[in-house]
C-alpha positions, 0 to 999 in steps of 0.5 A, spaced: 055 480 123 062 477 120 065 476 113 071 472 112 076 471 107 076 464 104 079 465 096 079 457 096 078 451 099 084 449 103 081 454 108 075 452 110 079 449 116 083 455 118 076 459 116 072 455 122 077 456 127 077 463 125 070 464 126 069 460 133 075 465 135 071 470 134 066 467 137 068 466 143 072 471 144 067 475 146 061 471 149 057 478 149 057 480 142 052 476 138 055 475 132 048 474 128 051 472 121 055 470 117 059 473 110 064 470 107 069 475 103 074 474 097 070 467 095 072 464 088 065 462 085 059 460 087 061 452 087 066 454 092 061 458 097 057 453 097 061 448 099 064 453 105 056 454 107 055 447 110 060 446 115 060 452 117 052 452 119 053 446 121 058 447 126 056 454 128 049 453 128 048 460 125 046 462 118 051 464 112 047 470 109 052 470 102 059 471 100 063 478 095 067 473 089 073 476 088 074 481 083 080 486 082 075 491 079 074 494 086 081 492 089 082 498 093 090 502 092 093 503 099 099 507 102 103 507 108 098 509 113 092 504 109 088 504 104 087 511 100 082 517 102 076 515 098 077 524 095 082 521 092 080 516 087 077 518 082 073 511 080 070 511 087 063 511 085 064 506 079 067 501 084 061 502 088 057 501 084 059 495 082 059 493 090 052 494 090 051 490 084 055 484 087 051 485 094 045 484 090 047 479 086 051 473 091 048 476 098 041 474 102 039 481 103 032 480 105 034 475 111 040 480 113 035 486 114 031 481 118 036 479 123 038 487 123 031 488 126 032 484 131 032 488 138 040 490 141 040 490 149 044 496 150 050 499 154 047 503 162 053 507 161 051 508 153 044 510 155 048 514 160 052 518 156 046 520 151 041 522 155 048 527 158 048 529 150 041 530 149 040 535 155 047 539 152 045 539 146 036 541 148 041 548 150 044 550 143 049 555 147 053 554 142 048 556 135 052 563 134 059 559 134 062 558 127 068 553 127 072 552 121 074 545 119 079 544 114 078 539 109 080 537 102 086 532 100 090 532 105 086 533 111 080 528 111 080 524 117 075 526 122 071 521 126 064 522 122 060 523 130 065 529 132 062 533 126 055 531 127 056 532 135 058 538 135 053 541 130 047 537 135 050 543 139 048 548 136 056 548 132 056 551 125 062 547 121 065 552 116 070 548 110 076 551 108 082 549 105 089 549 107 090 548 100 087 551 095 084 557 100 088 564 099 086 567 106 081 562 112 074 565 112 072 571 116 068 571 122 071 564 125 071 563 132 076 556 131 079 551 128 077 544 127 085 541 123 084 533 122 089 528 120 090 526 113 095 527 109 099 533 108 106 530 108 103 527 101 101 534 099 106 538 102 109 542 096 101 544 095 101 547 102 108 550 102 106 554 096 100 557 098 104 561 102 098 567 103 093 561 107 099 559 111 101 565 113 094 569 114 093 562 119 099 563 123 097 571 124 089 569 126 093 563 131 098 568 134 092 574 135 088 568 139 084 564 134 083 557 137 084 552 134 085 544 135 089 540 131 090 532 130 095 528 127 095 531 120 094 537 123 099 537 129 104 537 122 101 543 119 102 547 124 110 546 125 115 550 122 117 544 117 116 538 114 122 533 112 121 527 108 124 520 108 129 522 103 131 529 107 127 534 103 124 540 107 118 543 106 115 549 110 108 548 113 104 554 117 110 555 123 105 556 129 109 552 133 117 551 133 117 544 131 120 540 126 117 534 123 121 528 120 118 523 116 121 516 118 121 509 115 117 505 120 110 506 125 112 511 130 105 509 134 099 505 133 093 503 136 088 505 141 089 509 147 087 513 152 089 520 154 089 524 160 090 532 159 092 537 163 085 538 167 085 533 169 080 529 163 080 522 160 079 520 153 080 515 149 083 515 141 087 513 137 094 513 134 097 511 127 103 515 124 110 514 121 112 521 122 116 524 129 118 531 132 125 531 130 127 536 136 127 535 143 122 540 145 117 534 144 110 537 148 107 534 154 099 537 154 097 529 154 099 524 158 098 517 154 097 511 155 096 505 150 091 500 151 095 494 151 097 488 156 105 493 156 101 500 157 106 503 155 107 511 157 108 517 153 107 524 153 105 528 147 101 535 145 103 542 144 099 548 146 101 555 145 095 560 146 089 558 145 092 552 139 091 545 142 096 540 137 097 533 139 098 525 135 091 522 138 085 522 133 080 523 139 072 521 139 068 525 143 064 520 145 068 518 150 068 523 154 063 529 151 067 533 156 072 533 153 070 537 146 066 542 151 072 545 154 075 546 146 068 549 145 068 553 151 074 556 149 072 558 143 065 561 145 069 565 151 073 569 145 068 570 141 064 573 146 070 578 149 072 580 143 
């Protein structure tokens, strides 16, 4: 399935080449149908519609008018997390009514039934999962993940994953908890926004310090992005404001007026794993000991290069928002460890 802006009707040309480009970009992807988004009218739609089948021979299924209504607000890193507007639901609502209202739900649904022909190596890494996950050796594991304002960004298939095997996930929040709950045997710290909230944590001066004494006793932990800034000395922003996050490492953070990274990459850790991730950020490591557990590269023609990751303990903290699905090893060794000092305490 495809949705294209088309707002008027000088673009119909530019629309028609947009979708041969997609279509041909990519010869096995089955682009099934077609939803044009941001239409000014049913007029307009419907006079995109026919050159559009006609040339492609695939069907428009409808189109989303647009409506300010449910415009999403954007920042620097995008659009913002959904926990923090608090007309969310009604936009959803009005969404759906859209849907209904201008979108051939019965034909999508039938295209949707159609039969995908999957991956060998997909089929591969799932039977590779069921197995682990038939095993459970990791039922009596508790790992808190941090979740509230300013730590929200976790791919959805690295939860569900690790609590198919057994995990059970604990929330707390940097922000609002007074001490990080008992009995963890790790931490999962996401990416987000804590430079947006960096009073907020700097205030909850009790959380902070309670977590920099579980890390410093060896709780294990992982870190991404957002995390990684919680875990430094201090966090400056663009205007040269210091605040002090939890301090487990040494390093300060700077927040800068243009992207730092962005993109896809790949990484090989120290052991010797290659995983694959992403990375989006305006923020750096202000001082010279920047950390070298990753070796980076950037999916890209350039393939540039970098180191990046700190690890003190059992911490692990780094920029990559990496998806387990890429290497499932990968989040066996983080579990690994945490199952090892539970059961050596």
């Amino acid at each position: 399935m495809a949705s294209y802006n088309s707002k008027n009707r000088t673009s119909n040309y530019l629309q028609i080449n947009n979708i041969k480009g997609y279509i041909e970009y990519d010869v096995d992807i089955n682009i099934a149908g077609i939803i044009l988004n941001q239409v000014s009218s049913e007029a307009l739609y419907q006079y995109l519609k026919k050159p559009i089948e006609d040339t492609f021979k695939i069907p428009c299924l409808g189109y989303l008018p647009h409506d300010k209504a449910i415009i999403l607000k954007s920042r620097h890193l995008g659009l913002v997390p959904t926990d923090e507007l608090k007309s969310i639901d009604s936009q959803i609502d009005v969404v759906a009514r859209l849907v209904e209202k201008c979108i051939n739900l019965d034909k999508l649904l039938d295209i949707a039934k159609e039969e995908i022909t999957s991956y060998d190596q997909l089929a591969t890494d799932y039977k590779a999962k069921d197995a682990e996950c038939k095993n459970q050796k990791y039922k009596d594991v508790y790992i808190g993940i941090a979740k509230d304002k300013a730590f929200s960004f976790y791919y959805e298939d690295n939860l569900k994953y690790m609590e198919s095997l057994g995990v059970n996930l604990v929330p707390f929040s940097p922000m609002h908890d007074k001490v990080l709950p008992r009995g963890l045997d790790g931490l999962y710290i996401g990416g987000g926004f804590p430079e947006i909230f960096a009073k907020e944590l700097e205030q909850n001066y009790r959380f902070r310090n309670d977590l920099k004494k579980q890390l410093e006793e060896g709780l294990p932990a992982y870190a991404e992005c957002g995390g990684l800034i919680y875990l430094c000395k201090t966090y400056k922003d663009i205007n040269g404001n210091e605040t002090d996050m939890a301090g487990f490492f040494n390093n300060k953070v700077v927040m800068t007026n243009r992207l730092q990274r962005f993109g896809y990459v790949e990484i090989e850790t120290k052991s010797g794993l290659i995983t694959l991730g992403h990375e989006f950020h305006h923020t750096k490591l202000e001082n010279a000991e920047i950390g070298g557990y990753y070796n980076v590269t950037k999916l890209s023609k350039q393939s540039k290069k970098w180191k990046c990751g700190l690890q003190d303990r059992n911490v692990l903290a780094a920029y990559p928002h990496i998806h387990f699905y890429s290497n499932l090893e990968f989040v066996s060794e983080l579990l690994s460890v945490c199952l090892n000092r539970k059961q050596n305490k």
